[in-house]
C-alpha positions as CSV (number, residue, x, y, z in Angstrom):
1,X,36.7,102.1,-25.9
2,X,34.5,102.4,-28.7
3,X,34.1,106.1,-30.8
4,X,31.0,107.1,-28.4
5,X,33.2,106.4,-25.7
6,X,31.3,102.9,-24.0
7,X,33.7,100.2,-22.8
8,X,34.1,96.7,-24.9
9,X,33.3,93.6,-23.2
10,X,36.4,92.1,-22.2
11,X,37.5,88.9,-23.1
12,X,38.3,86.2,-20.6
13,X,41.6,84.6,-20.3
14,X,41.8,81.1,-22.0
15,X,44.7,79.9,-19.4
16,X,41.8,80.6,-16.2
17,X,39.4,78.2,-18.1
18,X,42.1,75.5,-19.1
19,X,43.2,75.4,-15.2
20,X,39.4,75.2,-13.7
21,X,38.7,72.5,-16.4
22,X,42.1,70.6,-15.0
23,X,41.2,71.0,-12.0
24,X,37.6,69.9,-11.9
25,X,39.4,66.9,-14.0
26,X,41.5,65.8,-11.4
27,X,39.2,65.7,-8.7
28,X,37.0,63.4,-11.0
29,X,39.9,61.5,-11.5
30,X,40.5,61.3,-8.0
31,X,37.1,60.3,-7.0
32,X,37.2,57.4,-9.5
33,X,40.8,56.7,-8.3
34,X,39.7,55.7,-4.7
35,X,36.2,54.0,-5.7
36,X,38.5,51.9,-7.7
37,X,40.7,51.4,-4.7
38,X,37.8,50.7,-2.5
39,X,36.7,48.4,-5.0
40,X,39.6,46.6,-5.7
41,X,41.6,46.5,-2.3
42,X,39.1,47.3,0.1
43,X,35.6,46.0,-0.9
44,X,36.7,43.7,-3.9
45,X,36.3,40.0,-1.9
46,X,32.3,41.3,-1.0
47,X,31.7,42.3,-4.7
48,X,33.1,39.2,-6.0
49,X,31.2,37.5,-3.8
50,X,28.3,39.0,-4.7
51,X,28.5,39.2,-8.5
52,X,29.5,35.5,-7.9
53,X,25.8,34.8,-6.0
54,X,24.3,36.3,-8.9
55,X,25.5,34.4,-11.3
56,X,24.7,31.0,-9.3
57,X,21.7,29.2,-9.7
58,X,20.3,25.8,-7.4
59,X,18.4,23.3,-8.4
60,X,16.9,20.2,-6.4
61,X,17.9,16.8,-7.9
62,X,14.9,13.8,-6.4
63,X,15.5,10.2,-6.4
64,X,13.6,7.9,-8.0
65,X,11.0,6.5,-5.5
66,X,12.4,2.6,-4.9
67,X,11.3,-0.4,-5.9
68,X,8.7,-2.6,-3.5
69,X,9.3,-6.1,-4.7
70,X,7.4,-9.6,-3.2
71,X,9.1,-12.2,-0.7
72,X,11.2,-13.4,-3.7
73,X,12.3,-10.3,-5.8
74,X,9.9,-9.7,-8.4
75,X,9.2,-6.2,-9.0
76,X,5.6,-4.9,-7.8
77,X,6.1,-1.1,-8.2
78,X,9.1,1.0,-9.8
79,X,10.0,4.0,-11.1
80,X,11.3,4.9,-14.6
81,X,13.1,8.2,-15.8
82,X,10.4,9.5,-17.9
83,X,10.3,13.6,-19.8
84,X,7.3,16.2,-20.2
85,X,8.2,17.9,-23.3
86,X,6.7,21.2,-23.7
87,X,7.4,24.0,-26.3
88,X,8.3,27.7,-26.4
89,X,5.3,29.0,-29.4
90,X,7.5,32.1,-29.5
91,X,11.0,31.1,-30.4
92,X,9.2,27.8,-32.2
93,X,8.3,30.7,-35.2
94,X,11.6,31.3,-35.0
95,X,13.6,28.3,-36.1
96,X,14.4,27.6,-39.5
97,X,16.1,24.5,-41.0
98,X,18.7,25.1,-43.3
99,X,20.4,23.2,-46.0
100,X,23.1,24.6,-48.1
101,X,21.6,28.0,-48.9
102,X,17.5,26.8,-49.0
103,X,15.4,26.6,-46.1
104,X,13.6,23.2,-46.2
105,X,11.7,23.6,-43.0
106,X,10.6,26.4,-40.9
107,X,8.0,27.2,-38.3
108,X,5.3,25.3,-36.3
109,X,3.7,23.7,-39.2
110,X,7.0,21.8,-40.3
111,X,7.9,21.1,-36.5
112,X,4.3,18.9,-36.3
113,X,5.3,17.3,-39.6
114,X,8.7,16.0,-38.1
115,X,7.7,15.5,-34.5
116,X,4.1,13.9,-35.0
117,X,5.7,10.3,-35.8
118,X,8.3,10.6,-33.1
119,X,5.3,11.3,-30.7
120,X,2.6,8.9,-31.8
121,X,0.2,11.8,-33.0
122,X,-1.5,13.7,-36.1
123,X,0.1,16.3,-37.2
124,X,-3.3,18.3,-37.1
125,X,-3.5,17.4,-33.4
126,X,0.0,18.9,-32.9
127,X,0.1,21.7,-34.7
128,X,-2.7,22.9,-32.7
129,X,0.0,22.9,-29.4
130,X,2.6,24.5,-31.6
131,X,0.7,27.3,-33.1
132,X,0.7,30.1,-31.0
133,X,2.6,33.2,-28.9
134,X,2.6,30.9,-25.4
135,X,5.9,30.6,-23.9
136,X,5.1,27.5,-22.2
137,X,2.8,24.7,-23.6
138,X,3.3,20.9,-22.9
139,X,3.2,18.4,-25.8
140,X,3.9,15.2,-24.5
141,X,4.1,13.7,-20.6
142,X,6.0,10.8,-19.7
143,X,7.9,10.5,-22.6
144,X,10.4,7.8,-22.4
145,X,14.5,8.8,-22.9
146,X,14.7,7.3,-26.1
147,X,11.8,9.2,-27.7
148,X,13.4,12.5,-26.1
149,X,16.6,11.5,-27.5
150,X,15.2,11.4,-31.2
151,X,13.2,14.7,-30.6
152,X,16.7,16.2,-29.3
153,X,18.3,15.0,-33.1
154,X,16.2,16.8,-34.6
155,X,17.3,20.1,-32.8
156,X,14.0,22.4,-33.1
157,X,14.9,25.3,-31.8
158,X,11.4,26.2,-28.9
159,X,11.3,22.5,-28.3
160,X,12.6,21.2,-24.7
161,X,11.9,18.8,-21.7
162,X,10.8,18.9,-18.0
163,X,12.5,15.7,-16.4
164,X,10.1,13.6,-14.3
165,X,9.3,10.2,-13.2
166,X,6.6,7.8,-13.8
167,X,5.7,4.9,-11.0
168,X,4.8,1.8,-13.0
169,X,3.4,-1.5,-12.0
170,X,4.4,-3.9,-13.7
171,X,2.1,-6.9,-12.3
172,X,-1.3,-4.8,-12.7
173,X,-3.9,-5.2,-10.3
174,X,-2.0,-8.2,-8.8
175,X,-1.3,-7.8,-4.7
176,X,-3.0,-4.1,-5.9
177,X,-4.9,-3.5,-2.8
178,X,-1.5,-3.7,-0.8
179,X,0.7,-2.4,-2.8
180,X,-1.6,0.9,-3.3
181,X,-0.5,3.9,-5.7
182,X,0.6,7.1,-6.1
183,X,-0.6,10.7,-6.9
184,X,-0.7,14.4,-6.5
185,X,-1.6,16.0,-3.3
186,X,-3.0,19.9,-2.6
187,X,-0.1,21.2,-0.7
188,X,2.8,19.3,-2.6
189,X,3.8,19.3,-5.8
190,X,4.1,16.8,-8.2
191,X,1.7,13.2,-8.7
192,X,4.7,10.9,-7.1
193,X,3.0,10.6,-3.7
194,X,1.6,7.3,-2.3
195,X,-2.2,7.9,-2.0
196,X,-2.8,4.1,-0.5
197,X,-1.2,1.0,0.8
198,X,2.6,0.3,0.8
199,X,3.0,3.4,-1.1
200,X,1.6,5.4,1.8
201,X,2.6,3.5,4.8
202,X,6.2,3.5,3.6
203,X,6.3,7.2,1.6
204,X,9.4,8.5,3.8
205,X,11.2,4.8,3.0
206,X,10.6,5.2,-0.4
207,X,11.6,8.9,-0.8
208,X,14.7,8.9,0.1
209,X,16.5,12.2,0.4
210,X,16.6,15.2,-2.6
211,X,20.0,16.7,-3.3
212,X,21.0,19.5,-5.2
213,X,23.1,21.1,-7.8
214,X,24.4,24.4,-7.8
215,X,26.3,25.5,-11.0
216,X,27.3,29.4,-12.4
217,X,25.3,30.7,-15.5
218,X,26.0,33.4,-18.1
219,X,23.5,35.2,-19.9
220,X,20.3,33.9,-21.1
221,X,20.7,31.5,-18.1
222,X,23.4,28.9,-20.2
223,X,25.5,27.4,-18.3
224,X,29.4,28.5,-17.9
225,X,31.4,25.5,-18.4
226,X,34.5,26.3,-16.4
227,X,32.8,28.0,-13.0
228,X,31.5,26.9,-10.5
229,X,29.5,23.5,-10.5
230,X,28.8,22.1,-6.9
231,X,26.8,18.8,-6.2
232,X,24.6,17.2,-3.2
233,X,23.9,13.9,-4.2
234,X,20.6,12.6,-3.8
235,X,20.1,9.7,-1.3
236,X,17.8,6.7,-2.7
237,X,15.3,5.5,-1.0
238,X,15.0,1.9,0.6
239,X,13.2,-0.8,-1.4
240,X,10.3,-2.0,0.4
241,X,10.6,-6.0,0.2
242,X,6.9,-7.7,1.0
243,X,6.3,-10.8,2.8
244,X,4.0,-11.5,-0.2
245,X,4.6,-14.5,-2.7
246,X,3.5,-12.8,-5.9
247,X,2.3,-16.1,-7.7
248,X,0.6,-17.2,-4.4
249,X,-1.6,-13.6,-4.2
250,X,-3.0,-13.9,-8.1
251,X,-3.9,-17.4,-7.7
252,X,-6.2,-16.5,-4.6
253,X,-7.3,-13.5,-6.2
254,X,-8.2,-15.7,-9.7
255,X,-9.8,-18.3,-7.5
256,X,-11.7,-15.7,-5.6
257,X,-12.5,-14.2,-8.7
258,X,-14.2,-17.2,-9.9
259,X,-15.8,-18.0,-6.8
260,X,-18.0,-14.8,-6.8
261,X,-19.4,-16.1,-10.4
262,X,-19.9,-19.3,-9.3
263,X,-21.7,-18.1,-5.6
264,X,-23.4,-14.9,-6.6
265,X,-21.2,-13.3,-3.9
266,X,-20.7,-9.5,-4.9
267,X,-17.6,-9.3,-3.0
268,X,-14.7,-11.6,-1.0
269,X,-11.5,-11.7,0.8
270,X,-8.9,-14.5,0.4
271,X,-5.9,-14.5,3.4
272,X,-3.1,-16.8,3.1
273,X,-0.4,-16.7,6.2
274,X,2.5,-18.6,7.5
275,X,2.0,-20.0,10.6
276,X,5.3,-19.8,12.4
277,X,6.4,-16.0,11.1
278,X,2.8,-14.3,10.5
279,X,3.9,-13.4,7.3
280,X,1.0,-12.9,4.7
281,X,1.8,-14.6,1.4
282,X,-1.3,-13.4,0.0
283,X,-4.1,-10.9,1.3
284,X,-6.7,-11.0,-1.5
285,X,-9.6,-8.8,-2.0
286,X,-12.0,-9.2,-4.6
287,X,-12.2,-6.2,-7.3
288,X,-8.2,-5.4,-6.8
289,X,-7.5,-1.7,-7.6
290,X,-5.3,-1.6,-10.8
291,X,-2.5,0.8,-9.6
292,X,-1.4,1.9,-12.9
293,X,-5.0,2.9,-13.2
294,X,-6.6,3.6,-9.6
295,X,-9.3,6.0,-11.0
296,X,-11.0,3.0,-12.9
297,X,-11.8,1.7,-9.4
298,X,-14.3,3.1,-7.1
299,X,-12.6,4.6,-4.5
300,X,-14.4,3.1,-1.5
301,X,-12.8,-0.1,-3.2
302,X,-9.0,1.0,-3.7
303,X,-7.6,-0.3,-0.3
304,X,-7.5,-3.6,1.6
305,X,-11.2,-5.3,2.6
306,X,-8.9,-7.8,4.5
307,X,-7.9,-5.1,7.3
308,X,-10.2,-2.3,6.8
309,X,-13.6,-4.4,6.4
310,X,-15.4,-5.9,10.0
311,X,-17.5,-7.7,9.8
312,X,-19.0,-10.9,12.9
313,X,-17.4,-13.5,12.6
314,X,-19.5,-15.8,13.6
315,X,-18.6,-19.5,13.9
316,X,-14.9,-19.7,13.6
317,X,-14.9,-17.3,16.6
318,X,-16.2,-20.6,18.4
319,X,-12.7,-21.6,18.9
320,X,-11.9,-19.3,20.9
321,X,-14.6,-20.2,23.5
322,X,-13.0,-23.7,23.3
323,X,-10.0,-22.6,24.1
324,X,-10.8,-20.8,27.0
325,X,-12.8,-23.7,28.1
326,X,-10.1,-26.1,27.7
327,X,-7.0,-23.0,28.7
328,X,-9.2,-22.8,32.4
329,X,-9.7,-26.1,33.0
330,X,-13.5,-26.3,32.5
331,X,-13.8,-28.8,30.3
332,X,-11.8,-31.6,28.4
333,X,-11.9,-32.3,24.8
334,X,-14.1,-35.5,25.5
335,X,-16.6,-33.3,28.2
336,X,-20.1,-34.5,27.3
337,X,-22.9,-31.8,27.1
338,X,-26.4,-32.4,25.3
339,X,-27.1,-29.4,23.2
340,X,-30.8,-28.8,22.5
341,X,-32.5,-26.6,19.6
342,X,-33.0,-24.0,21.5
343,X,-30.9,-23.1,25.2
344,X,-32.1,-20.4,27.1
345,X,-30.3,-19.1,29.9
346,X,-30.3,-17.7,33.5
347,X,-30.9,-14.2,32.5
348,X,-33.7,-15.5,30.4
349,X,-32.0,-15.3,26.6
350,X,-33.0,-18.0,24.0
351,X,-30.6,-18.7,21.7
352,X,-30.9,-21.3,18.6
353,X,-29.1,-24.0,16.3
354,X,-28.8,-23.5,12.5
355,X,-30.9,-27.1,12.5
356,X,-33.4,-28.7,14.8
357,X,-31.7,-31.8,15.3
358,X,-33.0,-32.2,18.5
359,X,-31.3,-33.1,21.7
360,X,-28.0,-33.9,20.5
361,X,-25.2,-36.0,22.8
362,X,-21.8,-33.8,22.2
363,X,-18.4,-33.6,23.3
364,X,-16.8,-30.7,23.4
365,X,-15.2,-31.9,20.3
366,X,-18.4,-33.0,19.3
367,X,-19.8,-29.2,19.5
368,X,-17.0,-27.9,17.8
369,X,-17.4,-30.5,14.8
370,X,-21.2,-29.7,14.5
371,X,-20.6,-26.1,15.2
372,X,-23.9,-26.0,17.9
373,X,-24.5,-22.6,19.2
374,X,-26.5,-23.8,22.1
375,X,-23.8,-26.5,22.8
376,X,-20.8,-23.8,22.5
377,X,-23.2,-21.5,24.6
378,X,-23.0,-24.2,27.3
379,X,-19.3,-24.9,27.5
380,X,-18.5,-21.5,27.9
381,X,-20.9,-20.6,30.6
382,X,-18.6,-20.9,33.6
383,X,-16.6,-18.3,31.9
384,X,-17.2,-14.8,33.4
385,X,-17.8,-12.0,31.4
386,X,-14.2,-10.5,32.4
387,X,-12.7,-14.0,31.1
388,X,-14.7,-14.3,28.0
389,X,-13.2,-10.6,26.9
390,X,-9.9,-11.5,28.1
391,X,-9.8,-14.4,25.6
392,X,-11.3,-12.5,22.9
393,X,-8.7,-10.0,23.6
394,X,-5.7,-12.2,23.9
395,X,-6.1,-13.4,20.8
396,X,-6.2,-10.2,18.7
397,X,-9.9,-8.7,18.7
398,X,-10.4,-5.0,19.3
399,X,-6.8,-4.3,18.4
400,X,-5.1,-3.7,15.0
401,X,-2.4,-6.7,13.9
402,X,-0.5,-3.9,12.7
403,X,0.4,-5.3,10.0
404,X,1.8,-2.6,8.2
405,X,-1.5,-1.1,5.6
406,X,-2.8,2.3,6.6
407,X,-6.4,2.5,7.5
408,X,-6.3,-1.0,9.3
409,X,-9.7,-1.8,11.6
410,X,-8.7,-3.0,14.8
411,X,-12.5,-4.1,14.8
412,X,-15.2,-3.9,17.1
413,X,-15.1,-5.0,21.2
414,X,-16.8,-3.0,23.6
415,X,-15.6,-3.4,27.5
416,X,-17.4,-6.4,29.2
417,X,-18.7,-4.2,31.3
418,X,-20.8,-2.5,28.3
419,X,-22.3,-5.6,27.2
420,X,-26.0,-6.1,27.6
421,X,-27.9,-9.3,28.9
422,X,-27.5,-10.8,25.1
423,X,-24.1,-10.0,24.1
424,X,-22.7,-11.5,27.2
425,X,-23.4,-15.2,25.6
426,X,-23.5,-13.9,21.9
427,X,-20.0,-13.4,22.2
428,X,-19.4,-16.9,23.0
429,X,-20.4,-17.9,19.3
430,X,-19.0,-15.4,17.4
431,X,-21.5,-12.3,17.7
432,X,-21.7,-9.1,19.0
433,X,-18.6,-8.4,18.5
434,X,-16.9,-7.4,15.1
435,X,-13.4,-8.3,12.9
436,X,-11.5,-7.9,9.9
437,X,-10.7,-11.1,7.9
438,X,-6.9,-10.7,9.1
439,X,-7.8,-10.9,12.6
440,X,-9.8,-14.2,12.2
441,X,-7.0,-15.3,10.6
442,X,-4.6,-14.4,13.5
443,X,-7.0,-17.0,15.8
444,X,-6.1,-19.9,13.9
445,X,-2.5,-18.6,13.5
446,X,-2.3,-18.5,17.5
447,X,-3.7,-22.2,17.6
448,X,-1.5,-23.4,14.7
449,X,1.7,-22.2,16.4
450,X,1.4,-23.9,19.5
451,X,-0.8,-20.8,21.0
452,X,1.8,-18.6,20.1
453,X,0.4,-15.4,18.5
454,X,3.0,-13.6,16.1
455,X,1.9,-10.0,14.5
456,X,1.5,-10.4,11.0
457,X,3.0,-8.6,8.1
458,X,2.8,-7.8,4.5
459,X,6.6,-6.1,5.1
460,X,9.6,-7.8,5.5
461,X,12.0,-5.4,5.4
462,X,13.8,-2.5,4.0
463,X,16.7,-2.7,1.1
464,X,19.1,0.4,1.0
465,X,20.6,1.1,-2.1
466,X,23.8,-0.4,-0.7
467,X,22.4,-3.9,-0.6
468,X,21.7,-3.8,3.1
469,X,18.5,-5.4,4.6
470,X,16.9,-4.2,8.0
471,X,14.3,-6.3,8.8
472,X,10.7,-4.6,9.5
473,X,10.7,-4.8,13.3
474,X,7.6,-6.6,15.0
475,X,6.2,-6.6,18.7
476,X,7.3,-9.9,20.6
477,X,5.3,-13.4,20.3
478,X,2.8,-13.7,22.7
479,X,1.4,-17.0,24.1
480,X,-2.1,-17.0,24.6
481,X,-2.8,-20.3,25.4
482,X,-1.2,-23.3,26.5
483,X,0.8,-26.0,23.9
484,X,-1.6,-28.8,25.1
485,X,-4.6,-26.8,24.7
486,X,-3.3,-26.0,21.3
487,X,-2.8,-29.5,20.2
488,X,-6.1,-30.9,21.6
489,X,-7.6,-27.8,19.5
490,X,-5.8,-29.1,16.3
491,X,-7.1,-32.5,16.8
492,X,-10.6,-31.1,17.2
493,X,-10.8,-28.7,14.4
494,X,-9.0,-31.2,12.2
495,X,-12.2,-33.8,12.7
496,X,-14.2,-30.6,11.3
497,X,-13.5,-31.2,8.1
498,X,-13.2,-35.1,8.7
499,X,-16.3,-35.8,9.7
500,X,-17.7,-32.0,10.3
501,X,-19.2,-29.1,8.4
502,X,-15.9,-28.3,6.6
503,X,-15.6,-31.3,4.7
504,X,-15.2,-29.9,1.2
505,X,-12.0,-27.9,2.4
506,X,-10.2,-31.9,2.3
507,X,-7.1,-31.9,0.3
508,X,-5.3,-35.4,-1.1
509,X,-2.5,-36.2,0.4
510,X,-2.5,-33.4,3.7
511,X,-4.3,-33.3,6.4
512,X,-6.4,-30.2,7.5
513,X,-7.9,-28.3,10.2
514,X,-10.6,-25.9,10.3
515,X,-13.5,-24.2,11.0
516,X,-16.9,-22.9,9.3
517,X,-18.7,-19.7,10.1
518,X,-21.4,-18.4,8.9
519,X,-22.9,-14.8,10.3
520,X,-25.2,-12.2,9.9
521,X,-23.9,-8.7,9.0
522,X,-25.5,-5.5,8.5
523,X,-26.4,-4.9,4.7
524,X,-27.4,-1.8,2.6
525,X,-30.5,-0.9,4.5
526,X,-28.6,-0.8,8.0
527,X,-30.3,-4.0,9.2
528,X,-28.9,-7.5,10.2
529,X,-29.6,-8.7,6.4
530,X,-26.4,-9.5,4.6
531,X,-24.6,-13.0,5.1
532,X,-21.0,-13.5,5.8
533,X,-20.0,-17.3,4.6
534,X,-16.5,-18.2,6.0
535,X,-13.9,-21.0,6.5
536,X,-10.7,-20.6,8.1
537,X,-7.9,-23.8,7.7
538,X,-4.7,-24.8,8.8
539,X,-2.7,-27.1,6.6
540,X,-0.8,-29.9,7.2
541,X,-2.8,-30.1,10.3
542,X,0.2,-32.4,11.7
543,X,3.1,-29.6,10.3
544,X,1.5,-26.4,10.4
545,X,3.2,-24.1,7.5
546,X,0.0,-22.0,6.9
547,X,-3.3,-20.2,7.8
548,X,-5.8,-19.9,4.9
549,X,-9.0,-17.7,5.3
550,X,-11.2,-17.5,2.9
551,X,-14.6,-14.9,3.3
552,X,-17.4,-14.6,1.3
553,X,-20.0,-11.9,1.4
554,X,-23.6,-12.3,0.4
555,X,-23.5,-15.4,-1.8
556,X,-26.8,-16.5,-3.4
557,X,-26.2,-20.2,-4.1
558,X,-25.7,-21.0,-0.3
559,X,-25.2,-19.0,2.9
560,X,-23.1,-22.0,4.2
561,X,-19.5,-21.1,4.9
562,X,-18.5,-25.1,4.4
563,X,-20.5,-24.9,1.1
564,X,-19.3,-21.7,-0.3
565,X,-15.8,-20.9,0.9
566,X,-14.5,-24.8,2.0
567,X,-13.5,-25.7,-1.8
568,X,-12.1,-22.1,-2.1
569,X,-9.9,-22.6,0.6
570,X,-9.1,-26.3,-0.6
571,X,-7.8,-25.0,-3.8
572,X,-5.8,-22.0,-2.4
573,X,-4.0,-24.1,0.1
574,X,-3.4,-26.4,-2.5
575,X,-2.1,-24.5,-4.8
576,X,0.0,-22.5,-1.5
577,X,1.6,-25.9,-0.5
578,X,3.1,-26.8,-3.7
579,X,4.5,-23.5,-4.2
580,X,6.4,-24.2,-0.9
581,X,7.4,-27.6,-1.5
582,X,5.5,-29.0,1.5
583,X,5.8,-32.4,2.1
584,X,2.5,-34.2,2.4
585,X,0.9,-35.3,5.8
586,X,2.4,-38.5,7.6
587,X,-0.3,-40.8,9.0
588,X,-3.6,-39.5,10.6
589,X,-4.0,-39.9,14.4
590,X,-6.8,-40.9,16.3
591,X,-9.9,-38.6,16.6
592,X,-11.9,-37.4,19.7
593,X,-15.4,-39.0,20.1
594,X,-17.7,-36.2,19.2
595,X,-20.9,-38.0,20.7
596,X,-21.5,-39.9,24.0
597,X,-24.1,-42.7,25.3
């Protein structure tokens, strides 16, 4: 107590502190003691697991889209490993190059003086990417490995690559319409996609299947070499082998090239196809989209005229009405008819000739060697209208070939029953109803082989990366008509360009069959004004090997198909025969008498 008599404060006892502060120590301790057993006996596979799921990071792996080659191997479309390379502006102002104790290089500025050769580029124009606080800034695209590979030397720290591929084609515009091209679509990413022909029709082929690669990363995202590194491979895609003969399709598209100089013609379609297999060795268009470049052509121009276009056909349809004729027993190839300027019939339609000739004395030969609309109008008469579109039908109108191009036409024919007082007969000659040059081909493929039609196709098959081939299955043959009325039909059509209107299609040392047409067609201003000049040929006439069609639209020097398109189709073929070693013709046989007395 103090003098005045108040109590002192009493001092607490150090012992009680040092026990509470143990105490409160060993229940801390304790805490921590069974979180670390939980952790490490109880919960410690979980954690790991998912410390371990952290640290993992997936990436997809593609396949290079596959090849599509022609009928003997060479390469029409492929796909190289190519690299964006972009920059990181930040850590670019960074980097430094040192050597021994000076810096002889530092910054953006320096980076564009060492890169800009490596890249094919002024260093102005690059310094302009380089300069800057962007993290992300492409300066190159489809930079080729061994560029990358000189960049990488030169270890510039900011400066990386985006792996891609680039689709090249290495045969330009050649076979262009069927091979098609690739690009980028809204709702995927990426510019690999085909946007048109093969490329399109056969995108899931080409694809193939994406694996993946999952691997462990430290910090900063580098990857741990020892941990965890799991791969998916990527499955490549089947190459796409075409039925087309690759020297075969740029010699009909040279030839048809000069033909529309030559005619005036603003646009034509070549076809060259085997007779026995249906295979297309060549399905030419005339202004061939370049793939490598497809926004240089006009994009109502980028796929194939030869399946999408339709157009009448006009006189090579005739042969059909002969068949039919001949398939039904109506007629014989030596039936006489006389075939007027002008033939009206029951139902009071007046149909015409090209020429007046007057009252001419034809066989049914005789009508198909002159082409005569009136006399063709005649021998199909007896035909109903039921059997007229059964013929037309049978031998591939109104239905696409399916010949393995997107956007094919299967054409124009409306039911019989639809037909009006006109196209009832029109149809007979080659009008009022509407094709694609493919499809006219198909007719004369039917005849060639025996009246046997096969589906045609550009595709022969598919290539996995194993070396396996699956062929491209096909619907079964079909036989349309009879072998005899196929072989009095090749003796006809092969006097057309004996003695006929398709003359200038002749070829030394083979003998050929064929047929001329020339059509109306509706032009720019929606009316029947445009011209469609046509021949169609088989060659050799005696040993069919193939089918050569040759359209020509609008030409100015002649509206004639056996003027026009005949020497086309006599060069084509010829230049098609020798590429397949084809033996010439043996000796001719006799002809059918094409007039009577």
């Amino acid at each position: 107590m103090t003098a005045t008599g108040a109590r002192l404060p009493r001092v607490g006892d150090p012992r009680t502190r040092q026990r509470l502060v143990t105490l409160l120590s060993l229940a801390l301790l304790a805490v921590f003691a069974v979180r670390l057993v939980t952790i490490q006996g109880v919960e410690s596979s979980a954690m790991a697991a998912a410390a371990l799921e952290n640290r993992l990071a997936t990436t997809t792996t593609e396949p290079l889209r596959a090849d599509i080659t022609d009928r003997n191997g060479v390469v029409l479309a492929t796909s190289a490993e190519r690299y964006h390379v972009f920059v990181n502006q930040q850590k670019l102002q960074e980097w430094k190059r040192v050597d021994g104790q000076a810096v002889v290089a530092e910054g953006p500025l320096d980076a564009a003086r060492i890169l800009a050769p490596i890249l094919g580029t002024s260093e102005a124009e690059l310094s302009a990417d380089l300069v800057g606080d962007q993290p992300f800034q492409y300066l190159a695209k489809y930079v080729t490995p061994e560029t990358w590979d000189l960049i990488a030397d030169e270890g510039i720290y900011g400066i990386d690559r985006e792996p891609v591929s680039e689709r090249i084609y290495p045969n330009g515009s050649i076979a262009g319409n069927i091979v098609g091209f690739v690009g980028g679509k809204e709702d995927h990413q990426g510019v690999n996609w085909g946007l048109a022909g093969i490329e399109a029709s056969f995108e899931d082929e080409l694809l193939g299947e994406p694996g993946s690669l999952t691997y462990e990363r430290g910090v900063g995202g580098t990857v741990i070499p020892t941990g965890v590194l799991e791969e998916e491979p990527a499955v490549p895609g089947s190459t796409v082998e075409l039925t087309i003969d690759r020297d075969i399709q740029y010699y009909a598209q040279e030839r048809l090239a000069e033909a529309l100089r030559v005619t005036g013609a603003p646009r034509g379609i070549v076809t060259v196809q085997e007779v026995e297999t249906g295979e297309m060795l060549a399905l030419a268009d005339s202004g061939t989209v370049d793939p490598n470049d497809p926004g240089a052509t006009d994009a109502s121009s980028r796929g194939s005229r030869a399946v999408e276009d339709v157009f009448e056909p006009g006189s090579t349809a005739k042969v059909i009405t002969v068949a039919a004729a001949l398939e039904e027993g109506l007629a014989t190839p030596t039936s006489r008819y006389v075939a007027p300027y002008q033939y009206t019939t029951d139902n009071n339609q007046t149909f015409k000739d090209s020429h007046d000739y007057g009252d001419q004395k034809l066989t049914l030969a005789g009508i198909l060697v002159n082409s005569s609309n009136t006399g063709t109008i005649q021998a199909g008469e007896r035909l109903t209208e039921a059997q007229r579109y059964e013929y037309l039908s049978k031998f591939g109108f109104g239905t696409p070939t399916g010949v393995g191009l997107p956007s094919e036409s299967g054409g124009i024919l409306h039911p019989w029953e639809n037909w009006d007082g006109r196209t009832e007969w029109a149809v007979l000659y080659g009008q009022g109803v509407s094709v694609t040059a493919l499809q006219t081909s198909q007719v004369f493929q039917t005849v060639a082989n025996g009246g046997v039609r096969v589906q045609p196709s550009v595709v022969k098959g598919l290539r996995d990366a194993d070396g396996t081939f699956v062929e491209r299955e096909r619907s079964e043959p079909t036989r349309v008509i009879s072998e005899e009325t196929a072989d009095q039909l090749m003796l006809m059509l092969e006097d057309v360009t004996e003695e006929g209107t398709g003359s200038l299609a002749q070829i030394d040392g083979y003998r050929v069959a064929g047929k001329t047409g020339t059509a109306q067609a509706v032009g720019p201003s929606g009316k029947l004004d445009s011209i469609v000049a046509s021949f169609v040929g088989i060659a050799p006439a005696d040993d069919p090997r193939i089918v050569v069609s040759v359209t020509l639209f609008d030409p100015k020097s002649s509206i004639w198909g056996g003027e026009v398109a005949a020497p086309v189709f006599s060069d084509v073929t010829t230049f098609a025969l020798q590429a397949l070693r084809v033996p010439p013709s043996g000796p001719a046989e006799e002809l059918y008498p094409t007039t009577w007395e």
